[in-house]
Every structure is written in C-alpha cells, then in structure tokens.
C-alpha positions, -999 to 999 in steps of 0.1 A, spaced: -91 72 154 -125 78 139 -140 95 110 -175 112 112 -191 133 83 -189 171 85 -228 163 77 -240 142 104 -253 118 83 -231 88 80 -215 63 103 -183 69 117 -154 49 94 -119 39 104 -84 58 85 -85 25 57 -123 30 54 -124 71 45 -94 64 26 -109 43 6 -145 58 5 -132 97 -6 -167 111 3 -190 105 27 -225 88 18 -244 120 32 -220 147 8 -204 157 36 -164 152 40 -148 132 64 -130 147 97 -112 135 126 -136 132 157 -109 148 177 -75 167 168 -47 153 181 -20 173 199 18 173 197 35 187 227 58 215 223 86 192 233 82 170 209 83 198 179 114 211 194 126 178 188 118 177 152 142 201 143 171 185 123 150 151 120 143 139 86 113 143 67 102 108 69 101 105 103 85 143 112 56 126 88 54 96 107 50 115 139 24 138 123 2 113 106 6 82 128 -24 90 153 -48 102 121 -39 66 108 -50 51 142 -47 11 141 -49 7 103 -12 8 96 17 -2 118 45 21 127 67 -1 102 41 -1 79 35 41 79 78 39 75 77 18 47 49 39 30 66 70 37 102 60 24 88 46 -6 69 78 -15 91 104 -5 121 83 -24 107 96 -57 115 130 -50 142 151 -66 154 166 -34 171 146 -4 153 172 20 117 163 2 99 202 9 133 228 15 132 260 20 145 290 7 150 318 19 140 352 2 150 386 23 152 389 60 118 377 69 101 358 32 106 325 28 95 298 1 88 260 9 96 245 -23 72 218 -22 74 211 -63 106 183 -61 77 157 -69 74 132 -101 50 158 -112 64 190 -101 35 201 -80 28 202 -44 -1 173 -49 27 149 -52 34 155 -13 -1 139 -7 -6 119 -43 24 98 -42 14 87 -3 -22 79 -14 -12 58 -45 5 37 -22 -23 36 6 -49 27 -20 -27 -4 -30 -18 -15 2 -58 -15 16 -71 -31 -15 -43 -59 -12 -65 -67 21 -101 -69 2 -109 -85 -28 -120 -49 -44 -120 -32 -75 -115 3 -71 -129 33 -94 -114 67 -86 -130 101 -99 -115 129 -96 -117 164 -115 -85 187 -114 -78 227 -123 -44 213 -134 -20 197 -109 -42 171 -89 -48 154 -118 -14 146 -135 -4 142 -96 -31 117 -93 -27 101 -121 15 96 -119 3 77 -88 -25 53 -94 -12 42 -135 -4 7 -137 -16 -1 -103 -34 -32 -96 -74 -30 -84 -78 3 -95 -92 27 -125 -86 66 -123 -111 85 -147 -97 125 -140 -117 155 -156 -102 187 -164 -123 218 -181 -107 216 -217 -88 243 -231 -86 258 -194 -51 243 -179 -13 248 -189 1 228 -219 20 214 -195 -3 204 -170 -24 186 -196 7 170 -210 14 152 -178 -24 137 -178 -26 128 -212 7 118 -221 2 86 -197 -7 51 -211 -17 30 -186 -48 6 -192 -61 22 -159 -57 58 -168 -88 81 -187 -85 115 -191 -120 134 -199 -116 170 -211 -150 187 -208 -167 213 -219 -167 238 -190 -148 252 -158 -136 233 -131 -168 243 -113 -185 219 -134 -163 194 -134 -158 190 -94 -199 193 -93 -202 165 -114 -179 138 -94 -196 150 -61 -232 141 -81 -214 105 -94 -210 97 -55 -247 103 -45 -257 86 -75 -270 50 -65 -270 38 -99 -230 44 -100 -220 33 -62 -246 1 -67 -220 -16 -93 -184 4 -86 -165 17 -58 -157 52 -60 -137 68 -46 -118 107 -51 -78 121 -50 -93 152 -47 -87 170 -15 -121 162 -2 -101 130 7 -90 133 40 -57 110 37 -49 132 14 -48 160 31 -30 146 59 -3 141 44 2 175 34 -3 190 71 36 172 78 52 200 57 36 229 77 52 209 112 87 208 92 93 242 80 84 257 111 108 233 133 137 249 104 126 284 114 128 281 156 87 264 167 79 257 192 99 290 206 88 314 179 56 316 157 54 314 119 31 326 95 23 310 62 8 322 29 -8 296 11 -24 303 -27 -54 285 -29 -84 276 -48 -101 249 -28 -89 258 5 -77 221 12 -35 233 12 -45 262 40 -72 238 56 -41 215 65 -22 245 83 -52 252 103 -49 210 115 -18 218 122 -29 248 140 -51 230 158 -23 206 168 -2 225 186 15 243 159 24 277 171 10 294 135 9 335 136 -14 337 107 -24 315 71 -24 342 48 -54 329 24 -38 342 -15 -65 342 -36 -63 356 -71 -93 376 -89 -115 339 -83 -120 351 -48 -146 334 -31 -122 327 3 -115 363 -1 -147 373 2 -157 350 29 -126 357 53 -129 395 49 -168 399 45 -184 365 52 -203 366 14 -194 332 8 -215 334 -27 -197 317 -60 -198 339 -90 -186 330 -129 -148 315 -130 -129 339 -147 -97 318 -164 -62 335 -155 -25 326 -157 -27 304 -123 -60 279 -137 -51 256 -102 -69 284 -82 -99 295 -113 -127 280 -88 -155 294 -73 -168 266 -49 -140 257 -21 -148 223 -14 -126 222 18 -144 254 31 -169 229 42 -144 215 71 -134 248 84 -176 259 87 -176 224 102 -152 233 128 -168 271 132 -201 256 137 -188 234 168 -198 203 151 -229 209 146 -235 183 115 -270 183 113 -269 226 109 -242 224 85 -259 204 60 -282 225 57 -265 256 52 -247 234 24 -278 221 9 -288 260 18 -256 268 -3 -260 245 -33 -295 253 -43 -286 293 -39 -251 295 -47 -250 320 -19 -242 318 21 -235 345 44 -217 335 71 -227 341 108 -206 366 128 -201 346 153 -180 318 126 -164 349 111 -148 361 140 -137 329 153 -122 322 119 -99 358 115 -82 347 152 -61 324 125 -65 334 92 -62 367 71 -70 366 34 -59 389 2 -70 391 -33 -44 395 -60 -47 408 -90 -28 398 -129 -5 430 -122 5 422 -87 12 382 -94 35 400 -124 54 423 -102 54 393 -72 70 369 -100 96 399 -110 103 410 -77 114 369 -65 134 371 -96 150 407 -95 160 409 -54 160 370 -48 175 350 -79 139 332 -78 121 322 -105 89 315 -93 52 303 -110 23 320 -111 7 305 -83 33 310 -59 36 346 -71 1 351 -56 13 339 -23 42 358 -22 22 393 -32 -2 383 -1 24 379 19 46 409 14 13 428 20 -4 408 48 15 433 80 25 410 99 52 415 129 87 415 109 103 391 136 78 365 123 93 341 96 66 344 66 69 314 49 49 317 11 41 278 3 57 273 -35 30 250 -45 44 246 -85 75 245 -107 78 274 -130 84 257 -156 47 243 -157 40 277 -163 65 287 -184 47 315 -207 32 336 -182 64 332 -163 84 346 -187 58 376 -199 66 385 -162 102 377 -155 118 376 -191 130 338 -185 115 312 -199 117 282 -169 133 248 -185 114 218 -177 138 190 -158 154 165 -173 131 141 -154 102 150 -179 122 166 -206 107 151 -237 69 157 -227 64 174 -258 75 142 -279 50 119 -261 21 114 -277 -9 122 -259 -49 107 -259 -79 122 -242 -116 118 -242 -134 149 -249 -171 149 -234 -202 174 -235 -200 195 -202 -229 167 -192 -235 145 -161 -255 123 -182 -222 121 -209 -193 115 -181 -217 94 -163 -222 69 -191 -182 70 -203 -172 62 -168 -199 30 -163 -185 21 -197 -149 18 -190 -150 9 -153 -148 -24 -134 -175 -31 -111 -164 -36 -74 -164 -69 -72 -155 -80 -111 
C-alpha cells in the first residue's frame, strides 16, 4: 500500500514512512492510493470475533508490507490491553433504535486512546529500525493531547511538544497533559484558540529551518495511522447490530472531521453505513459546508464541549480530496485558495456527491442540555457534553426507525464533570485509574500566541534527528 498527498505534490511514501512523517512535505495529508474492500462475507464473519482481531483485518492492508501479521497482533494486544473494558469500544444501548459506542475505556478516558495508544507503539517500533530522533508536534482542543501524550512519555527516540489554547479546555483535560513528568513531555499553553494553535504546527512543518535539524512529525488526526485505527470501531459496532444484512447509521460529534472522516473509509470499504450524522455544536463550519457548501471559518466561540471549539476542519481536506476525484493539483489550490481567504464555497457538483453519505446538524448549549438529561432521565446514561451533541443530532436526523443509530461516545463524563452536572444534577466521579489527578502536581509552559515564540521553545528543547 501506498501513500500519496491529497496535494499532489510529494512522492508517494510507504505505511512506516507517513507514519512517521505526519504531514506531507507539500501541506497536504496523506491518503491511501486506493481503498481497500472487505467482502460482505467476511463482515458477517466478524460478528462475535474479538476486537483485536476485527482490527487486524481492518487495518492490515493500510499497513501493506511494513508490519507482519504477528507483528500488527502483537501491536494490537499490547494497546488494547490497557483498556478498562474486556470488549475495548461496547455498546449500549439507549431505546429501541439509539445506541452509544462507548469508546472512552482508554488510559485517558477519551476516544483518542483508540488511535493514541496504537501509534505510541508504532512510533517505537519504526524508530527501533532507524537510528532517528523523533520530534512530535501536536496541538489539541483537549483530548488528543493528554491521549497523545499518555502514549509517547518515557518512550525512547522521541519528544512530544503538545499545545493547547490556555484557559480554553476542562480542568481535567489539562490535568492529564500537565500532570505528566516525563523528560520527553512539554506542554505549551498559548495565548489563543485552537485555531491558532493547529495553524502554527502545520507552519512548523513547512518551515525548512525546523525540518533541516529535527524530525517532525504530528498525533494529530492529520496522521493517517492514526486515523486508521479508529475506522476498526465503525466495522465492530455494526457487525453487533446485524451488517452486512442491515445498514447502520452513525452520529459522530466533531470538530476536525477526522472521527467521521474514518466512517466514510469505512464506507468506502464496504461498510453498509445508512448515514454519518456530522454533530456539530454552534462552531459549525461542517455544518455549514454539508448543508450549504459555505465552507468559510469564522471566530471560535468557547462552549462546554472545547474538543469541537474549531473553525478549520483539518480532515475536511481528505473528503474534498476524494469529491474532487483526485484531482491534487486543483485541490491545493482551492486550499491555498482557502488559507489566504478563510473562505471556500464548494462546487455543486462535490456537495451533492457528499450528502449521498452524510447529513449534518448544528446543536445548540440548550439542546446538548436537554440531550445530556434526556440519556440520563429515559436511559440511566450519564453522558459528556460532546456525546450529548451527537446524541441531539441523532434523535433529530429522520432517519428510517429500523435503522440502528449508533451516537459515537467519544468522552467520559467525568472529564466534564461541571457542565455535566448543570445539565443532569450528577456530578460524574473520575475512576479509580486517575483518581488523585488533583493531587499531582502539574508544569506547563505558557507562550505568546506567536509562531516566532513556540518556534524557538521547541528548537530549544528538541533533539535534532540525528543527535
């Protein structure tokens, strides 16, 4: 399997090459040439198999000749052996047609550990092979990074510098960054949104003076291992609920489109997928594009769900990719069209292609209150309020009632635990696993909202690539 750049502008890399590169050289992000198919047979057989092994089905061709079957196992056991549930992603179910895939039973409590925990391990395993030094920068809205970070600390051949918009993510969230001491671990707080932040690593990987002496690379989900990992749980709920032999829709909250982007792979692998319900809250951007095609970013408004306050949907980019038919060279410029306007209208002919698959829905504070109090009152759920988004988009997206709607619970409430309880009236207890976070002692770096500042903090702390 080969990698080419959504872009057109850089060579085509191997599974341990994009995984280790994050971004391509051009800006563009890397995607299969090809989607690979699984056969209708074969998902029937997935029902009752565990998770392990559906994710070695499912990933094993993006991984192509870069890991051994054996290898993939081993990789997959040891990730998915940190998680608090036997079943890894289980579902629950809500009423006669709602269901929620709890994929929070992660060291971190958030769905990124589905992906995180996998790449950690990837990251080791290819840099064992090279004599490498590895500098990953990443910026986070709030779970990515503490994800990320539970992941990479104390690993050898590699730094993690994460950025988060200070003042902007749960108590929690920041907690599980900054309460970390690992020699390899720097948390930046800056001064600005998320926005900012995720501009500024996509600017550090076109910068020659940076990829001259260190080699970056991202967790974000502009990484594309990353994101295959997390298209394995889309393949196992819907073997639970009858696929191949009935359809499923899923609701997926989202901010940068990567969690949704891996339901359409799977989509586009044979999945039969009734609909991705896109949940955005009042940051609607996707909104916006799905239902009019005004793909233009406004000013991040900050809410009770910060993992989806973003304007610019870096995964978008994959999906216009796709809706383009390949065309690399007419996407870039309709990005660097994008980037110097903050604006993009998108053609008709994309638009309509896209709605065959997707529907999207904007919720409001009110209706993630009432989503969060109706899981609890008529379900016994406590939910966060991320997943409370989904949930409102999918008890409103009209879709045929014999069609399983599964909403995708992408966080523990108890990372969320006063909004939660404003809603619900309980106030979520964090596991025993991290129980004493608020005894740990925490240490950040807070930096000027300044490409100039991170720039020279990073360069400062890093290890060159071959030091």
């Amino acid at each position: 399997m080969e990698y080419i750049s959504t872009r057109g502008g850089s060579a085509p890399l191997n599974f341990e090459q994009v995984t280790l590169a994050g971004l391509a050289s051009d800006g563009g992000l890397y995607v299969p040439t090809n989607w690979p198919t699984i056969s209708k047979a074969e998902i029937a057989a997935m029902a009752g198999q565990s998770y392990v092994d559906i994710a070695i089905r499912v990933m094993q061709p993006f991984v192509g000749d870069s890991l051994t079957e054996s290898e993939l196992r081993e990789t997959c056991e040891q990730a998915y052996g940190r998680f608090a549930h036997s079943a890894v992603t289980p579902l629950a179910q809500l009423d006669g047609q709602h269901w929620l895939l709890e994929l929070f039973h992660g060291p971190t409590l958030a769905f990124k550990d589905v992906a995180l925990q996998m790449l950690g391990l990837l990251f080791e395993k290819f840099l064992a092979r090279q004599d490498k030094h590895l500098t990953v920068v990443g910026a986070t809205s709030g779970d990515t990074g503490s994800a990320a970070i539970d992941a990479l600390a104390g690993r050898d051949k590699v730094d993690i510098f994460m950025l988060h918009p200070d003042g902007r993510i749960s108590d929690v969230q920041r907690r599980q960054m900054t309460t970390v001491r690992a020699p390899n671990v720097h948390n930046i707080a800056i001064d600005g949104s998320f926005d900012d932040a995720q501009a500024m690593v996509k600017r550090m990987f076109a910068d020659n003076e940076v990829t001259d002496r260190f080699a970056i690379s991202a967790v974000n989900s502009i990484n594309w291992a990353r994101l295959m990992a997390q298209i394995v749980y889309y393949f196992y709920a819907a073997s639970q609920l009858g696929a191949p032999h009935r359809k499923v829709a899923f609701s997926v909250p989202t901010g940068n489109f990567g969690d949704v982007f891996a339901g359409y792979v799977a989509a586009q692998m044979g999945l039969p997928i009734e609909r991705l319900v896109v949940a955005t809250n009042v940051n609607d951007i996707l909104h916006r594009a799905l239902s009019a095609g005004d793909y233009s970013a406004g000013t991040v408004t900050p809410t009770a769900a910060p993992s989806m306050d973003i304007q610019v949907s870096s995964n978008f980019e994959r999906l216009l990719f796709d809706l383009s038919g390949r065309d690399g060279a007419a996407l870039s410029k309709m990005m660097t069209d994008f980037d110097q306007s903050r604006s993009m209208q998108i053609p008709d002919n994309m638009l309509t292609s896209a709605r065959d698959l997707f529907v999207s829905h904007r919720v409001d504070p009110d209706e993630m209150a009432l989503a969060m109090r109706w899981a609890h009152e008529n379900a016994g759920q406590v939910i966060d309020p991320h997943t409370a988004i989904g949930l409102s988009a999918a008890r409103n997206a009209e879709i045929d009632p014999s069609v399983p709607i599964v909403t995708l619970a992408t966080a523990h409430p108890a990372k969320f635990r006063d909004a939660v309880e404003r809603s619900t009236g309980v106030r979520p207890i964090l596991p025993k696993r991290i129980g004493d976070l608020f005894d740990r002692h925490e240490a950040c770096t807070k930096l000027p909202g300044e490409y100039d500042a991170v720039k020279e903090f990073i360069t400062s702390n890093a290890s060159p690539a071959n030091g």
